[in-house]
N, C-alpha and C positions, 0 to 999 in steps of 0.2 A: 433594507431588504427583508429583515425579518417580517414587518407587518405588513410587507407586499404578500408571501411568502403566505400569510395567517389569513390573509384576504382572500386569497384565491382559494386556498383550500377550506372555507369555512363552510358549511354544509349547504346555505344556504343556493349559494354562487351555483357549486357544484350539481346541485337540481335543477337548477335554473336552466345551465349549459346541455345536462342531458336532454331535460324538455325541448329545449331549443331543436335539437339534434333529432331526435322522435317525430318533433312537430313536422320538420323539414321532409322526411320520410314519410311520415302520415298524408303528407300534403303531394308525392309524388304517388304514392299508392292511390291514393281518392283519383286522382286525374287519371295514372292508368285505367281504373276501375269506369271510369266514365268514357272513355275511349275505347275500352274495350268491350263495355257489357251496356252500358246505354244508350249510346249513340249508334250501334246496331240493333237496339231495339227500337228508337226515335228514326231508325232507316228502313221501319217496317211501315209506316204511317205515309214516309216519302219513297225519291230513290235517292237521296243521298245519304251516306254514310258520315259523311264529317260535318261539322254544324257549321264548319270554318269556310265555305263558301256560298253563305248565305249574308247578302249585303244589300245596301240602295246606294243610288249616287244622287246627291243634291250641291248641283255648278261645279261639277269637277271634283266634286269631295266625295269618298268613299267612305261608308260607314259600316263594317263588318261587322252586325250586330250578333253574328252565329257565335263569333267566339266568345262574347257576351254570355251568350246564352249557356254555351256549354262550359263555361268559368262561374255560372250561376247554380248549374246543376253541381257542378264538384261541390260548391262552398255547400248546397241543401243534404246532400250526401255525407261531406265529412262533420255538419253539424249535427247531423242525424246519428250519427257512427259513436261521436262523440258524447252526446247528450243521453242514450239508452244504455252504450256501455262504460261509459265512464263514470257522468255527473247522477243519472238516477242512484246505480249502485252506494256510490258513494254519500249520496246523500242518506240512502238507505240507514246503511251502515252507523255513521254519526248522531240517526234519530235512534238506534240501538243501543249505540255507549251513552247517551243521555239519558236513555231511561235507566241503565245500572246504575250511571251516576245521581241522577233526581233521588236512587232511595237510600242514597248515603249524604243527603243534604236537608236543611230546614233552612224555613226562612225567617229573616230577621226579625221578632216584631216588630222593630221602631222603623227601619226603614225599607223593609220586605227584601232585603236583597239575598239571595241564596247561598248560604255558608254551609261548610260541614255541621254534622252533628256534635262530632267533639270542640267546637269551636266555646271556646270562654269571652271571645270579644270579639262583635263584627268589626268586619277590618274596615269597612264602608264609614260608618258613624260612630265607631270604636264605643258604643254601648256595650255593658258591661251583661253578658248571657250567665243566668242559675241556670239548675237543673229543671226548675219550677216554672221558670218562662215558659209561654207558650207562643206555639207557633204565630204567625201574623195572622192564618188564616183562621185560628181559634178567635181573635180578639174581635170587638163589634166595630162596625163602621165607623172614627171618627168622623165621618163629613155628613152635614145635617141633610134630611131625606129632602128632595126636590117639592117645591110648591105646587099643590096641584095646577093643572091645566083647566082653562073654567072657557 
C-alpha cells in the first residue's frame, strides 16, 4: 500500500493527471469557440450556420463531411492557441536559461562535452581538467584538412 500510496503522489503522475484535466477543458473551450465565433462567421460566405449538415450520399451511405470540417477547424485553432501561447513562449524562455547557463560552462578538450567551470574531471571521458587546459575551442583541429577537389 505504501508504494501504491508513493506512486500516485509522485510529482510526476500528478502533472500528468492535471494536464489531462486542462487538456479536456481546453478541448471543450476550442469547440465552443468554433461553434460560437466561427462557424457564424463561415455562415457569412453561406446560409448555414452549422457545418453539421453538410453531406453527400454514395448507395445509401451518408457521409457528413461538415462535421469533419468543423472538428478540423477546432483541432487548427487549438493548435494555434496552443503553439503561440504555450510552446513559442516556453521555448523562449529555456533558450534564456541556456544562455545564463552556457557562461557558467566550458567545454571538454578531449571530448568537447560541456561541463561546469569548477569541474576537476569530465564526467563523460573522466579526463583529468588543470587550470591550464584550455578550452576545446582554443585547441587546433585534430582531423587532417580535406583534399582538394581537382
Amino acid at each position: 500500500m505504501k508504494g501504491f500510496r508513493q506512486f500516485i503522489l509522485r510529482g510526476n503522475l500528478v502533472d500528468l493527471a492535471v494536464a489531462v484535466v486542462i487538456g479536456g477543458q481546453f478541448s471543450s473551450l476550442v469547440k465552443g469557440l468554433t461553434t460560437s465565433f466561427i462557424n457564424p462567421l463561415l455562415s457569412l460566405f453561406g446560409n448555414q450556420q452549422s457545418l453539421d449538415k453538410y453531406q453527400f450520399t454514395v448507395k445509401h451511405s451518408v457521409f457528413t463531411y461538415g462535421q469533419f470540417v468543423d472538428d478540423l477547424i477546432s483541432f487548427v485553432v487549438a493548435s494555434a492557441v496552443i503553439y503561440f501561447l504555450v510552446v513559442h513562449p516556453v521555448a523562449r524562455l529555456l533558450r534564456m536559461f541556456a544562455k545564463d547557463q552556457a557562461s557558467n560552462e566550458r567545454n571538454c578538450p578531449f571530448c568537447t562535452r560541456s561541463i561546469p567551470l569548477a569541474a576537476v574531471r569530465c564526467p563523460e571521458c573522466t579526463s583529468v581538467l588543470t587550470e591550464g587546459t584550455p578550452a576545446a575551442a582554443d585547441l587546433p583541429d585534430p582531423r587532417p584538412a580535406p583534399a582538394p577537389v581537382r
